[in-house]
Every structure is written in structure tokens, then in C-alpha cells.
N, C-alpha and C positions, 0 to 999 in steps of 0.2 A: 471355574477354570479360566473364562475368559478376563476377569479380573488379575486373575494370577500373571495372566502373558501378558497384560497391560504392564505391571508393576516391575517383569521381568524387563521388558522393552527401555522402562527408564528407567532401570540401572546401567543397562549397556549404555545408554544413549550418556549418561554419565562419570564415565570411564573411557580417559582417551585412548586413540587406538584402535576403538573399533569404525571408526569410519576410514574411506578407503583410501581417499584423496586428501592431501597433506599441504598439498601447494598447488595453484593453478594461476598463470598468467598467458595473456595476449600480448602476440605478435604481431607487428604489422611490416610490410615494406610495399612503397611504391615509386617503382623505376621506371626507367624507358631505354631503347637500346635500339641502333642503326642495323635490325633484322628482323624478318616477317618469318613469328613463329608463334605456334598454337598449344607446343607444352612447355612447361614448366621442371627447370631440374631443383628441385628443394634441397636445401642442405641445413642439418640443424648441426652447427658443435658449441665445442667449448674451446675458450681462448684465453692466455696470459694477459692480464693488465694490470696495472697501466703500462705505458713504452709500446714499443712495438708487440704486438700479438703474434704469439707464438701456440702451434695447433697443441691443445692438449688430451681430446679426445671426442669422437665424432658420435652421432646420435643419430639420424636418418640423412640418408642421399638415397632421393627417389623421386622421379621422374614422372610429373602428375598435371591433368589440365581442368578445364573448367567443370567438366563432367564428374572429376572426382569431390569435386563440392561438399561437406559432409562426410568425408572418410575419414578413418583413425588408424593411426598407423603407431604398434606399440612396441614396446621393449624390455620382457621380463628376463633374457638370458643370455649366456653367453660371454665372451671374452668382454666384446663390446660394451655391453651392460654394467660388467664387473668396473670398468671404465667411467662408466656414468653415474655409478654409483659411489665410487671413490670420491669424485670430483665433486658430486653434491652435497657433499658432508666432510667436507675436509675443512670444513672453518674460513676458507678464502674465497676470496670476493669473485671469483672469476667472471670472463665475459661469455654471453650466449651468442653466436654470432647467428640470424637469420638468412642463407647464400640464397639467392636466385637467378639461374642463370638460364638462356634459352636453351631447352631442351632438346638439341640438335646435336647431332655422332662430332666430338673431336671439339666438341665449343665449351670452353671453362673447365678446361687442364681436366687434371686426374683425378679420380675420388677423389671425394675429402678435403678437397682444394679450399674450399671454404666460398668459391662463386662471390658473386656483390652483394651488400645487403648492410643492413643496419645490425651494430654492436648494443648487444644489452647486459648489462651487471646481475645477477643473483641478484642480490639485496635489490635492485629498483624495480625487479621481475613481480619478486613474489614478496616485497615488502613496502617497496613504494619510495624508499629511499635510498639512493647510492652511497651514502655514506658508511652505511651498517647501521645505522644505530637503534633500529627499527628489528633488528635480523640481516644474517648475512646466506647464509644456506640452511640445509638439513641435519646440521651436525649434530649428532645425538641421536637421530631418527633410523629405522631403517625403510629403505627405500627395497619397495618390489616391483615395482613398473614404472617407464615413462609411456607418455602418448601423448601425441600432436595430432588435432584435428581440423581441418583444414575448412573452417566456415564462408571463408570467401577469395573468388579467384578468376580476375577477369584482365583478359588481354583485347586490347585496343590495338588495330591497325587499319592506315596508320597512324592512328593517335593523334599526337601532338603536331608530326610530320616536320620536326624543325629544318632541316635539312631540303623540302620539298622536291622528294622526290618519290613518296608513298613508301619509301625502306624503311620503317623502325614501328614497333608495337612498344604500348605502353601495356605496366602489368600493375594490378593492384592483387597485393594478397595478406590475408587476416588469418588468422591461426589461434589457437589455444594450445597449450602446453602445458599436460597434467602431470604431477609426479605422484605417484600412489603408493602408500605405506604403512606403517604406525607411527604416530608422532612421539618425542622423548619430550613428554611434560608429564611437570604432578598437580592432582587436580588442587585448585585454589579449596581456601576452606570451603566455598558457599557448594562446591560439587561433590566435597567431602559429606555438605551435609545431605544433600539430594541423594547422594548413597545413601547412605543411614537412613532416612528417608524411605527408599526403595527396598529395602532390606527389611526393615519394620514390616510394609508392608507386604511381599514375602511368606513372611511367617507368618502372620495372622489370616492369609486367608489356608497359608499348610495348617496352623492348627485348627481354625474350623472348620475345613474338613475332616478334618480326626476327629473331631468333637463332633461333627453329624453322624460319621461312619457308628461312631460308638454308640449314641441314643438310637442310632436304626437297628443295629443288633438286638439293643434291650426291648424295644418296641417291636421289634416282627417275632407273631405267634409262631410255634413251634408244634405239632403234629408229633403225636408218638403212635 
């Protein structure tokens, strides 16, 4: 039996789609800004480019400090998701924008504002190239969750102190951004054959066990 769920294991393992995570990149931004503050307003969206960026659909705005170090913050539903999902499979290059802004009542406009922070493309995200040629989104895929995890997040005051006058913290923050799903690919020949492969074995250990069952029937004496 334990054979059996070995041989079952690498077929899944070669058939895409069963893993859960499809795309994952790291974020980084590091600012500084003339005010002494201890949380962090994160904003993840999405933006038109090139030319001026225009908002096209927002991802998290939440309000996080150093304590939260290590949390995940995810997104399998709703209108908003329907949003994010559209946008990561629509074939176009769009931009990720990372916002960080101090964490304070009435500081960096209204939700969704998009806050300060560094502009990232799809394709250099999760492909390593701005141009596409590598990949541009998830077009083809479906997409069932996003999640940012927030691995590093440290505020400095007062930092740099350009100004000299101890007002301004500096912020360093690092992130992961996982998109989770089934991927839309066919497997290359060599995984074709890993199936077949997998599958072979499979059946030979179902049919010896039917070939044991059987000679144990003929072999165990019978009482009248």
C-alpha cells in the first residue's frame, strides 16, 4: 500500500495545477518622511502604464507596524478579488504599485490613494523581465487567492534626521506577494512521460495485489 501512495504522489507531483502557488515576488520600499510615526499604512494596487498611472484596482490597505512582522494578509473573495483577478490575467503589463504611508488619522488622502512608494510591472515581478518576453501575467490560469506577507519592517527615528530637527522616521519594508491557483500549461513531453511512468506503476502494484488476494483464497484451508 505504501508503494502504491508513493507512485500516486508522483503523478500528482506531475500534472500541473496541483500545486497552490503560481507566482510569487518580493517587494521592497525604503523611505523617509518629515514625521515621527510607529505604524505603517500599506497599500498594495494595481496601475495603468506607461504615461501617467491611473488606479485600476486596489489589493490591501492596512494599517501594520513592526510587531506585525511575519503576517499574511489574503484575498480569496469578493467584489475586490473579482478586481484582482481580472487584472492578473488580462494579458497586460500592468503596474504593482507598493504605497507606504505614516500611519496616522487624515495622513495620505483616502483609501486607495495609492500612498508613496515604488512602481513594479507584472512581467519584472513574477518574470524577471519588463519587457514580457519572459511572461507578462497569469493569463490562461485561474487565480484563487492573493497574499502579502510582510517579512521585514523597521522604522527609524529620527533616522537620517536631514532636516535636524529629530522630525522624520525612516522606513524599510520587504514583502512577499503570492498569487495562488492552477497554472494554464501542458505538460512538456518528458512530464508526459513521468505520467506513464506513474501510471505503469499504479497498476502493477493494483494488479499484485489481486494476484495475492487470489493465491490467498486458494491457499487458506477451509473447515466443513
Amino acid at each position: 500500500m505504501r508503494s502504491r501512495l508513493t507512485c500516486l504522489v508522483c503523478l500528482a507531483s506531475a500534472i500541473p495545477g496541483f500545486a497552490d502557488s503560481i507566482g510569487a515576488a518580493q517587494l521592497n520600499s525604503s523611505v523617509g518622511a518629515p514625521v515621527v510615526y510607529d505604524r505603517v499604512r500599506l497599500q498594495l494596487s494595481f496601475w495603468t502604464r506607461p504615461g501617467t498611472p491611473v488606479l485600476i484596482a486596489s489589493m490591501f490597505d492596512v494599517i501594520v507596524g513592526p510587531d506585525d512582522v511575519g503576517q499574511t494578509f489574503s484575498l480569496s473573495s469578493g467584489p475586490m478579488f473579482d478586481d484582482i483577478k481580472r487584472v492578473l490575467t488580462d494579458g497586460v503589463n500592468e503596474a504593482i504599485l507598493l504605497g507606504t504611508d505614516p500611519g496616522l488619522p487624515g495622513y495620505g488622502g483616502p483609501p486607495y490613494s495609492g500612498g508613496s512608494g515604488p512602481f513594479f510591472s507584472e512581467a519584472y515581478l513574477f518574470f524577471g523581465d519588463d519587457s514580457g518576453a519572459h511572461g507578462i501575467d497569469f493569463a490562461g490560469s485561474i487565480v484563487t487567492s492573493v497574499e502579502f506577507r510582510i517579512d521585514q519592517l523597521m522604522l527609524n527615528t529620527p533616522g537620517r534626521n536631514p532636516n535636524g530637527d529629530g522630525i522624520w522616521t525612516d522606513l524599510v519594508l520587504r514583502g512577499t506577494l503570492t498569487v495562488n491557483g492552477v497554472q494554464a500549461e501542458i505538460p512538456e513531453p518528458a512530464s508526459f512521460d513521468v505520467v506513464g511512468a506513474a501510471l505503469v506503476g499504479v497498476l502493477f502494484f493494483a494488479k499484485r495485489d489481486t494476484l495475492r488476494r487470489r493465491l490467498q483464497r486458494k491457499t487458506t484451508p477451509h473447515y466443513e
